[in-house]
NUBA-893446 format. One record per atom (N, C-alpha, C, CB): x, y negated, z; atom name; residue number from 1. Coordinates in pm, whole numbers, plus 50000, padded with zeros to 5 digits. Glycine has a CB too. Layout:
<u->X, v->Y, w->Z, at->CA, i->NUM>
...
END
This chain:
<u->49664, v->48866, w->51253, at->N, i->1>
<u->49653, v->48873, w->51396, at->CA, i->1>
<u->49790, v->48914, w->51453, at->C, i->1>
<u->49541, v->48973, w->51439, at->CB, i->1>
<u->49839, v->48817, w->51537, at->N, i->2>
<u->50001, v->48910, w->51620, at->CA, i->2>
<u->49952, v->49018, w->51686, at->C, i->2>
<u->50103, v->48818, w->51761, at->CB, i->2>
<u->50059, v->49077, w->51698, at->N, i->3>
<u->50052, v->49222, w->51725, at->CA, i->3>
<u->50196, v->49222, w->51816, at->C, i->3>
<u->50048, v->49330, w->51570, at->CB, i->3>
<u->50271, v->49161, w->51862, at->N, i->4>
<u->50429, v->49185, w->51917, at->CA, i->4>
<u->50470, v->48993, w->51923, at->C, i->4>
<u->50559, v->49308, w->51764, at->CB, i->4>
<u->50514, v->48963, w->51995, at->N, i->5>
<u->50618, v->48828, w->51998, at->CA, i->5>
<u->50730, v->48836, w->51976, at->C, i->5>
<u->50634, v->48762, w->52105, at->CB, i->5>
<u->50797, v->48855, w->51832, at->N, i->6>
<u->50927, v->48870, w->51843, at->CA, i->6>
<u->51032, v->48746, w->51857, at->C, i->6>
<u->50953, v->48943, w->51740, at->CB, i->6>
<u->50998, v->48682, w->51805, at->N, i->7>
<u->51082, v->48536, w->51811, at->CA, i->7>
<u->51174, v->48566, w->51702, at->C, i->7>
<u->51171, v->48491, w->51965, at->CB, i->7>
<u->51197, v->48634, w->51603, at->N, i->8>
<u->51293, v->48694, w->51532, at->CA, i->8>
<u->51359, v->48539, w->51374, at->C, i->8>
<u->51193, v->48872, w->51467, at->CB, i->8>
<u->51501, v->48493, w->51424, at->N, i->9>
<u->51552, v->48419, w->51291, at->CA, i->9>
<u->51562, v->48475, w->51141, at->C, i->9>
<u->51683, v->48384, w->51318, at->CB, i->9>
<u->51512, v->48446, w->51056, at->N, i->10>
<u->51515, v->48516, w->50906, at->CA, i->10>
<u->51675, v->48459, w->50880, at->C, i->10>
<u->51369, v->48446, w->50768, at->CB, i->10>
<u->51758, v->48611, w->50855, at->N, i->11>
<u->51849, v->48533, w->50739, at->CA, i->11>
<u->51834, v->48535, w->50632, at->C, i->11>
<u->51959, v->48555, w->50726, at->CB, i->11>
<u->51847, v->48418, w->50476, at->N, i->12>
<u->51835, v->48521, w->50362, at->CA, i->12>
<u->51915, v->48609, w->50284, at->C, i->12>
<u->51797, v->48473, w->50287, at->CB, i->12>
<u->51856, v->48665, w->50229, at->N, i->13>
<u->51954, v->48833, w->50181, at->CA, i->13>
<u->51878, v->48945, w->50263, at->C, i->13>
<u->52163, v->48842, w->50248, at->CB, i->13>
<u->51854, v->48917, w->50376, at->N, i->14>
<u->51755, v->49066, w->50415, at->CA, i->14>
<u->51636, v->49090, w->50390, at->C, i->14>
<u->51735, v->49095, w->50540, at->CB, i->14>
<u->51609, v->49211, w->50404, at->N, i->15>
<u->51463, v->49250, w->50412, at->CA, i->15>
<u->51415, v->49279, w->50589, at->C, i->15>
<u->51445, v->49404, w->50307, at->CB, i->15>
<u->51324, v->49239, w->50635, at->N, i->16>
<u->51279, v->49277, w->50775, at->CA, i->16>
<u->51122, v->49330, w->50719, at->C, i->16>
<u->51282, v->49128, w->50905, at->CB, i->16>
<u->51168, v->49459, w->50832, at->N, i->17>
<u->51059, v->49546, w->50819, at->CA, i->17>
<u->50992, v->49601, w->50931, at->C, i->17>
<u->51094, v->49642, w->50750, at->CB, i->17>
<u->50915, v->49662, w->50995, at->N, i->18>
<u->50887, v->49800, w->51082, at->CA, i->18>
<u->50882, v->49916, w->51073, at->C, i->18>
<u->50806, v->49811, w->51121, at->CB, i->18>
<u->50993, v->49934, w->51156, at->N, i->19>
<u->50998, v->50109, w->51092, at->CA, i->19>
<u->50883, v->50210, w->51138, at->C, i->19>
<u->51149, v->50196, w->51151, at->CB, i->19>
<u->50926, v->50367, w->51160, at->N, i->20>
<u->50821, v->50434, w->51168, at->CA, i->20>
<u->50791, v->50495, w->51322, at->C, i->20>
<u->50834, v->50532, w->51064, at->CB, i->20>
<u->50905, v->50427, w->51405, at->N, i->21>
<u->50923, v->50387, w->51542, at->CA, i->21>
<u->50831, v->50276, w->51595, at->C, i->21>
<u->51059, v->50346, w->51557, at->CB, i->21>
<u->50772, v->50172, w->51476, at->N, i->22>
<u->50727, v->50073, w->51521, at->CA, i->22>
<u->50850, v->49942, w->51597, at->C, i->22>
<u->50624, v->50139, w->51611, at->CB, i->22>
<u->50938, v->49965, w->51552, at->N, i->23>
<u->51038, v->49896, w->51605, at->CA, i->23>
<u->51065, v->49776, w->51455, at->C, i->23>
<u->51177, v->50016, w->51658, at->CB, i->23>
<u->51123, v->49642, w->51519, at->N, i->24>
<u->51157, v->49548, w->51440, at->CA, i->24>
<u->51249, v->49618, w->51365, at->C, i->24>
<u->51199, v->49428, w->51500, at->CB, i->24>
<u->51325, v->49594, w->51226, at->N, i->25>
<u->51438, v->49625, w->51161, at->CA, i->25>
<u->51501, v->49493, w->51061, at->C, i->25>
<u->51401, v->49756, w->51079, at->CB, i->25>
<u->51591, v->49521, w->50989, at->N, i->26>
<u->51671, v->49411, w->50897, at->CA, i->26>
<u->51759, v->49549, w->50822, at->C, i->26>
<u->51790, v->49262, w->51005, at->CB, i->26>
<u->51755, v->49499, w->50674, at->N, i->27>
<u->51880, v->49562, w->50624, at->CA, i->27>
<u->51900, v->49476, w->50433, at->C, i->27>
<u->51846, v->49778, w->50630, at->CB, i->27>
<u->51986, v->49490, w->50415, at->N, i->28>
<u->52047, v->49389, w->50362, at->CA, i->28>
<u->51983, v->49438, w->50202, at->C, i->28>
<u->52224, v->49383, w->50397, at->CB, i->28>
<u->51941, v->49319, w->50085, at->N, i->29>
<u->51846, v->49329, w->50034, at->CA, i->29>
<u->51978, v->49369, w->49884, at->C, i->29>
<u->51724, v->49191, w->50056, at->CB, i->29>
<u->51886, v->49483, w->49809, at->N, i->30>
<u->51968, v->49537, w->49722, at->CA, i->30>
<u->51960, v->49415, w->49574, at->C, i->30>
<u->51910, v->49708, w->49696, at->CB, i->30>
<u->52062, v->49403, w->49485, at->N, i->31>
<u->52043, v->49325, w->49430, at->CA, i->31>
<u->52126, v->49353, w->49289, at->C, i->31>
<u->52061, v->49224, w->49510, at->CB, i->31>
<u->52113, v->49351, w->49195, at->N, i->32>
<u->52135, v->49355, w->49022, at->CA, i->32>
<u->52202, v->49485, w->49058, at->C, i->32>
<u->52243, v->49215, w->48921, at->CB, i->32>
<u->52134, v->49602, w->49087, at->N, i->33>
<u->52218, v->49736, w->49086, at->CA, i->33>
<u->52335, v->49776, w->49184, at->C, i->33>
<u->52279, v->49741, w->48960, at->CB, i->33>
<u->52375, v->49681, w->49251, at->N, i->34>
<u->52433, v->49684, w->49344, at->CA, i->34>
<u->52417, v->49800, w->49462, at->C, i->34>
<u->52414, v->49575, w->49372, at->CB, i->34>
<u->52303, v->49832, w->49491, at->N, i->35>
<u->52243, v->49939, w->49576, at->CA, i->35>
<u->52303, v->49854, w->49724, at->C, i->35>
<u->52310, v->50127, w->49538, at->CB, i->35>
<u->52219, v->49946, w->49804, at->N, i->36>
<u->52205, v->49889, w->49942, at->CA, i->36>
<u->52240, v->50000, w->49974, at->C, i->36>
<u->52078, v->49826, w->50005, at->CB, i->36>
<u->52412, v->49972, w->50027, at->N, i->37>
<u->52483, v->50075, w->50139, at->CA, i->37>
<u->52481, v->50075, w->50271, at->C, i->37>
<u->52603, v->50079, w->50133, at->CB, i->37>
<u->52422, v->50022, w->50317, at->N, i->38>
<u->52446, v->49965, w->50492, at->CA, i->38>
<u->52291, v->50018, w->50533, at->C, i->38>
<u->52476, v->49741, w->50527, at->CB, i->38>
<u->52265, v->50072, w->50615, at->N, i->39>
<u->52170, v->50171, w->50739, at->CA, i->39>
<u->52107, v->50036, w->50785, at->C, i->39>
<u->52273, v->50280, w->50895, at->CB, i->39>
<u->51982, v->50026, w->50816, at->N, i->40>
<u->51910, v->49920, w->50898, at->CA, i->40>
<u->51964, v->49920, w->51047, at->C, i->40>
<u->51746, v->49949, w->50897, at->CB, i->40>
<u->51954, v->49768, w->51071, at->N, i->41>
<u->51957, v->49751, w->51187, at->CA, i->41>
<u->51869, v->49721, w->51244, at->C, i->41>
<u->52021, v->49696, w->51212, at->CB, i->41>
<u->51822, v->49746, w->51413, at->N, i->42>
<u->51691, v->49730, w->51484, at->CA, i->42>
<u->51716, v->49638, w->51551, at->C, i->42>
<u->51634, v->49831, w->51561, at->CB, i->42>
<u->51639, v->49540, w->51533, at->N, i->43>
<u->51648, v->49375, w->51624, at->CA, i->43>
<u->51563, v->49417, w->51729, at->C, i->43>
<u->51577, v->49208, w->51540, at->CB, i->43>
<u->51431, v->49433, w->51730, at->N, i->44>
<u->51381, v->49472, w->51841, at->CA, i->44>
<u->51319, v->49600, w->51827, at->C, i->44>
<u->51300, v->49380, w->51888, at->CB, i->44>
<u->51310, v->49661, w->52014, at->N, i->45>
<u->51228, v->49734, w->52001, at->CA, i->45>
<u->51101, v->49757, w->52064, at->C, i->45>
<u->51279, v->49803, w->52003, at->CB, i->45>
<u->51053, v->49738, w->51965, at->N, i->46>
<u->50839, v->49683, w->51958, at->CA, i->46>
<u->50793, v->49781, w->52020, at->C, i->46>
<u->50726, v->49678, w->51783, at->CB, i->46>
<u->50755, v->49867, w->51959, at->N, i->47>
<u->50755, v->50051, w->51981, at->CA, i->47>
<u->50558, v->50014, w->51960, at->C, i->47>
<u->50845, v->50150, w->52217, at->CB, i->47>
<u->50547, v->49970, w->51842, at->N, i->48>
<u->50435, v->49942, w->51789, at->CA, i->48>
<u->50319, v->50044, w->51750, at->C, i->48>
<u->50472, v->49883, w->51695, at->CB, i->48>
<u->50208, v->50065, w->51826, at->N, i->49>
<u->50131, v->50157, w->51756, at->CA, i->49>
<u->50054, v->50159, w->51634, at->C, i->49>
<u->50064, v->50184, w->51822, at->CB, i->49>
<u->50069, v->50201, w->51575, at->N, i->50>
<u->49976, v->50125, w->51407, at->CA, i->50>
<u->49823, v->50232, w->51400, at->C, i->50>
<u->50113, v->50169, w->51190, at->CB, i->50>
<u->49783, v->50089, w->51364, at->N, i->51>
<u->49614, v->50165, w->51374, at->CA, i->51>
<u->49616, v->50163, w->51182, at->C, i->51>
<u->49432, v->50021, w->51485, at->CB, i->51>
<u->49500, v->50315, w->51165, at->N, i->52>
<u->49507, v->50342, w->51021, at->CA, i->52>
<u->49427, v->50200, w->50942, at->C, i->52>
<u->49423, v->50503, w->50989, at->CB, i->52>
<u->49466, v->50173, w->50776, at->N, i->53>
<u->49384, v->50070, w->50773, at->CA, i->53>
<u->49485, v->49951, w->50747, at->C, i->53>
<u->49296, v->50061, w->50904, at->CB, i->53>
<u->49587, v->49907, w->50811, at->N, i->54>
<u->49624, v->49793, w->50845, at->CA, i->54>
<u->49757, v->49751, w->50774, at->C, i->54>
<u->49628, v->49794, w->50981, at->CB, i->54>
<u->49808, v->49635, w->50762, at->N, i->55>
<u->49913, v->49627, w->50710, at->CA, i->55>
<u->50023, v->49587, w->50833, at->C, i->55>
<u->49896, v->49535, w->50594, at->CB, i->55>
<u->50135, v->49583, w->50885, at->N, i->56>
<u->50186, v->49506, w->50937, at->CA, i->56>
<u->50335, v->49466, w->50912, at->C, i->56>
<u->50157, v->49537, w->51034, at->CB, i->56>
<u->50400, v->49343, w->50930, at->N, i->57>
<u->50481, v->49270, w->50877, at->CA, i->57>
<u->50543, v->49155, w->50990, at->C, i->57>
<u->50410, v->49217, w->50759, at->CB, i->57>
<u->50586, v->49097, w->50952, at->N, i->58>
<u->50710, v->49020, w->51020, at->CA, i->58>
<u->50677, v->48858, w->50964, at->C, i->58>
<u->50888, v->49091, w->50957, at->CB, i->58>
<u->50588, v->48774, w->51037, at->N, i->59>
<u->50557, v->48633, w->50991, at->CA, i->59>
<u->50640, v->48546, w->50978, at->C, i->59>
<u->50481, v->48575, w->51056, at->CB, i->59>
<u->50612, v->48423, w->50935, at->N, i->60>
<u->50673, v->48301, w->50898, at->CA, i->60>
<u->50759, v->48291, w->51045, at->C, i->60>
<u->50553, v->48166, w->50854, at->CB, i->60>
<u->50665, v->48294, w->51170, at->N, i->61>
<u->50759, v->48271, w->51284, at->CA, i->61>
<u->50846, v->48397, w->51379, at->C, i->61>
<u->50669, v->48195, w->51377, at->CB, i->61>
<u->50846, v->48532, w->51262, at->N, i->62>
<u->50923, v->48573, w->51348, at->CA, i->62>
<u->50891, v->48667, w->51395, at->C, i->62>
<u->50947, v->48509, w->51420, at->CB, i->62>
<u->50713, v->48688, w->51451, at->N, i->63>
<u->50631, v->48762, w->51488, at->CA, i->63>
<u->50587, v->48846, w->51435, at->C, i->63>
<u->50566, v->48724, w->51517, at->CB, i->63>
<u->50559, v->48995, w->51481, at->N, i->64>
<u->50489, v->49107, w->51422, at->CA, i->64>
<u->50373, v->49060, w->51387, at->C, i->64>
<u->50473, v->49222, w->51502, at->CB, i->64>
<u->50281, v->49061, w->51277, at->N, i->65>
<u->50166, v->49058, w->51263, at->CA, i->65>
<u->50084, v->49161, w->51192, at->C, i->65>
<u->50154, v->48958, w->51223, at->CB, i->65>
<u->49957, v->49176, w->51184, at->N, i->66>
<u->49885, v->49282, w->51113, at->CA, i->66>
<u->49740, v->49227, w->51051, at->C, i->66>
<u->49861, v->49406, w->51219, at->CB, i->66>
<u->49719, v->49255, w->50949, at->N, i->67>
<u->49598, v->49246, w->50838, at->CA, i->67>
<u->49545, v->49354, w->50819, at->C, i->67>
<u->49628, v->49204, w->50706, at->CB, i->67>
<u->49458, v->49366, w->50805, at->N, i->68>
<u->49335, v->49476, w->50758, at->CA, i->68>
<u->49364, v->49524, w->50592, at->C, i->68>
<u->49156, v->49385, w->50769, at->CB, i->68>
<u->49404, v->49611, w->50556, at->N, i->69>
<u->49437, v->49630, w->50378, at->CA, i->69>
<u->49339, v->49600, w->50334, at->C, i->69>
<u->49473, v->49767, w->50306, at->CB, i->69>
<u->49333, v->49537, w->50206, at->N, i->70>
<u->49198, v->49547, w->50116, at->CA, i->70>
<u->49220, v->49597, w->50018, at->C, i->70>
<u->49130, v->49438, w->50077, at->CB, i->70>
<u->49134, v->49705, w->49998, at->N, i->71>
<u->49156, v->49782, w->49864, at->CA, i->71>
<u->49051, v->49752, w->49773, at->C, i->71>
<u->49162, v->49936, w->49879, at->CB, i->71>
<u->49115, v->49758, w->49651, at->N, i->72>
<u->49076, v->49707, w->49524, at->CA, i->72>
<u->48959, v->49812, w->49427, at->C, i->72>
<u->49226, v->49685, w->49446, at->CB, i->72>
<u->48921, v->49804, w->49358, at->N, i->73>
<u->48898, v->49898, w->49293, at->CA, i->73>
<u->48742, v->49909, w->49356, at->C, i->73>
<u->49008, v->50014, w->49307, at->CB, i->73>
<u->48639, v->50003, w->49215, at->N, i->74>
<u->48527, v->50004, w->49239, at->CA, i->74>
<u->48421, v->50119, w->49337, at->C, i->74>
<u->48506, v->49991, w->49124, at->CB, i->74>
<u->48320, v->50101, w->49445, at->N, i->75>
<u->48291, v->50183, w->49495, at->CA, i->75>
<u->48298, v->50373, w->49441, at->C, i->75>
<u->48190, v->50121, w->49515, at->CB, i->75>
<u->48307, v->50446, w->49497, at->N, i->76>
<u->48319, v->50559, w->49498, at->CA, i->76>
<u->48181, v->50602, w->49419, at->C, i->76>
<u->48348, v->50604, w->49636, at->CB, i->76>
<u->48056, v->50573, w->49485, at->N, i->77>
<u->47967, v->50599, w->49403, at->CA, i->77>
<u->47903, v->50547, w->49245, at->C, i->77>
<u->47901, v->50591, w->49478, at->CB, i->77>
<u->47946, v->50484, w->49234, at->N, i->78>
<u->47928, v->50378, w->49094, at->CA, i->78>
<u->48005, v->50491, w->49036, at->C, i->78>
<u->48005, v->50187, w->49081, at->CB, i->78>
<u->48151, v->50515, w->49048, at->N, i->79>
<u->48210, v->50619, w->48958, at->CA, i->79>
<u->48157, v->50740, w->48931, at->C, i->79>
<u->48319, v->50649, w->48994, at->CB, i->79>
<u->48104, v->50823, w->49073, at->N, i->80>
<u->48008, v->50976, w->49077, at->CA, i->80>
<u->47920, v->50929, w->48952, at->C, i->80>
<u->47891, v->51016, w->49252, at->CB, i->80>
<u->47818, v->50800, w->48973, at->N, i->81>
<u->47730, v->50832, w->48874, at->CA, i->81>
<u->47751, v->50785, w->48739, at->C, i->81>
<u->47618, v->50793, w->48912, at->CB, i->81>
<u->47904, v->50721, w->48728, at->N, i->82>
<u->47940, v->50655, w->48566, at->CA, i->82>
<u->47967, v->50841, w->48504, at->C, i->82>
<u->48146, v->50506, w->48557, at->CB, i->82>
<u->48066, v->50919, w->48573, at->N, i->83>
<u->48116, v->51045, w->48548, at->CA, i->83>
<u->47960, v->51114, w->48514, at->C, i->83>
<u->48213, v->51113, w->48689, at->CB, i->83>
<u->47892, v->51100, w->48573, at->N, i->84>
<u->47774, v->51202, w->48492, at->CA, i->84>
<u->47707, v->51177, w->48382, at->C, i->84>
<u->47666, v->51229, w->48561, at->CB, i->84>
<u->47688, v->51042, w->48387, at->N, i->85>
<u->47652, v->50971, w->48204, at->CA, i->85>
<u->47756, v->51022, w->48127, at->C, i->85>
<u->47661, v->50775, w->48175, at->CB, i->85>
<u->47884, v->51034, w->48138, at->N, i->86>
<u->47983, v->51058, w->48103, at->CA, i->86>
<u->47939, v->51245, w->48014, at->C, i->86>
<u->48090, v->51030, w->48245, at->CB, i->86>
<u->47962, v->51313, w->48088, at->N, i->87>
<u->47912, v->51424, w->48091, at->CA, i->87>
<u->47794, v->51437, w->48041, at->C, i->87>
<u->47915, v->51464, w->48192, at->CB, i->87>
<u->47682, v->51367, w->48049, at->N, i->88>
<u->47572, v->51388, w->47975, at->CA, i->88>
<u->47555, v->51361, w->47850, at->C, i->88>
<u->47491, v->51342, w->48019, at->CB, i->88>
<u->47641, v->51264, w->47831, at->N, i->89>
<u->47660, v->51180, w->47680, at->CA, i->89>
<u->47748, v->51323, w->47593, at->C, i->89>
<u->47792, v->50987, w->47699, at->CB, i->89>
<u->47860, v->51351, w->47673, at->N, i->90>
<u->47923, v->51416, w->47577, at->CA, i->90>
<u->47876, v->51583, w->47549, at->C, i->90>
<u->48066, v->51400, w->47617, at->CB, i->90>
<u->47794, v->51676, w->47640, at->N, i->91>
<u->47705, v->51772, w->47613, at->CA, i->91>
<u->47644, v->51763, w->47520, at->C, i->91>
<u->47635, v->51793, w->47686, at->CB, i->91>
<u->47587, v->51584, w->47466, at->N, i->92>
<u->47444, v->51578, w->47367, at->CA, i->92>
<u->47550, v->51597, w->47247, at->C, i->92>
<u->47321, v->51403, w->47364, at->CB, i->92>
<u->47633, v->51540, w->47252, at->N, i->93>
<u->47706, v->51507, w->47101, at->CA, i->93>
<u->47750, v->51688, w->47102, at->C, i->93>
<u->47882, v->51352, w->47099, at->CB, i->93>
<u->47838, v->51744, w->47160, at->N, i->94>
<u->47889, v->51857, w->47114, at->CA, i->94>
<u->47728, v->51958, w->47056, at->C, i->94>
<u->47994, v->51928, w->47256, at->CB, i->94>
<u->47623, v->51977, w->47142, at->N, i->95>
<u->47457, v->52019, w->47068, at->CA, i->95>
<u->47443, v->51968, w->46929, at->C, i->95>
<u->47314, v->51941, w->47154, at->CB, i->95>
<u->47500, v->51842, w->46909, at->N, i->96>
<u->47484, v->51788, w->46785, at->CA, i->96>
<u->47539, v->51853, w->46677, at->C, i->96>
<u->47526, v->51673, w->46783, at->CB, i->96>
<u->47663, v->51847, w->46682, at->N, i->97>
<u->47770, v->51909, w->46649, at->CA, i->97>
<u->47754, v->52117, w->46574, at->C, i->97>
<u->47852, v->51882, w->46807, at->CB, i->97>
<u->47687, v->52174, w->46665, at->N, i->98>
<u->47601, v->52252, w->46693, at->CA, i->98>
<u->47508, v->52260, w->46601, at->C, i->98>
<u->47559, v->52230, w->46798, at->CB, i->98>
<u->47429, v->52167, w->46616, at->N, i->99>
<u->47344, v->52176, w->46524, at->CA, i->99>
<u->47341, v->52175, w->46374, at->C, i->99>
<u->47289, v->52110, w->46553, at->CB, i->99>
<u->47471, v->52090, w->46320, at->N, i->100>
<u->47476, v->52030, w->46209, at->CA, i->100>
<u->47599, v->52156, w->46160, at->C, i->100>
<u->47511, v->51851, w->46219, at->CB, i->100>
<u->47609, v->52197, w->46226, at->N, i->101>
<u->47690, v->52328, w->46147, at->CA, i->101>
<u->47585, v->52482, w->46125, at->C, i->101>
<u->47848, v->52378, w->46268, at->CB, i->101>
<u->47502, v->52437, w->46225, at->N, i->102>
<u->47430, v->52581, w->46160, at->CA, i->102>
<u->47330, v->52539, w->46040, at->C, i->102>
<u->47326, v->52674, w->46289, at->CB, i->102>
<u->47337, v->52423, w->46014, at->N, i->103>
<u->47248, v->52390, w->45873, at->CA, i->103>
<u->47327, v->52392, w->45753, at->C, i->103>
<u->47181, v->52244, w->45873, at->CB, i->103>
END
């Protein structure tokens, strides 16, 4: 979804980003160890509010845009109740354990 009209030209060698201003940026892309000495520059200024959740980035044309993150990985509760089998399994074995030494 746009989020800003920047109209912004890609050169290559940079990276374009949004900073934490919400403002457009560019700064020159580090390469075989070389390190990146040069401070970003601000092409525009967006002055973008970012809602939590979201990704946002700099499109094919130029434009601020934003996506919804999708995170990976399995519900929260599936894990609560894998962790207690977990725990229950390993209580029985150490009883076992327990047991077979006092005989």
């Amino acid at each position: 979804m746009k989020v800003f009209k920047a109209g912004i030209r890609r050169e290559p060698g940079f990276l374009y980003f949004i900073d934490k201003k919400g403002d457009v940026c560019k700064v020159k892309m580090a390469r075989g160890g070389s390190g990146s000495k040069s401070k970003p520059v601000v092409l525009v200024k967006a002055g973008i509010k970012r809602q939590e959740g979201h990704l946002y980035y700099v499109d094919k044309q130029g434009d601020v845009s934003s996506v919804k993150m999708s995170r990976g990985g399995r519900k929260k509760s599936k894990k609560v109740a894998k962790k207690a089998k977990k725990s229950t399994k390993k209580s029985a074995k150490r009883s076992a354990k327990k047991s077979k030494k006092r005989k």
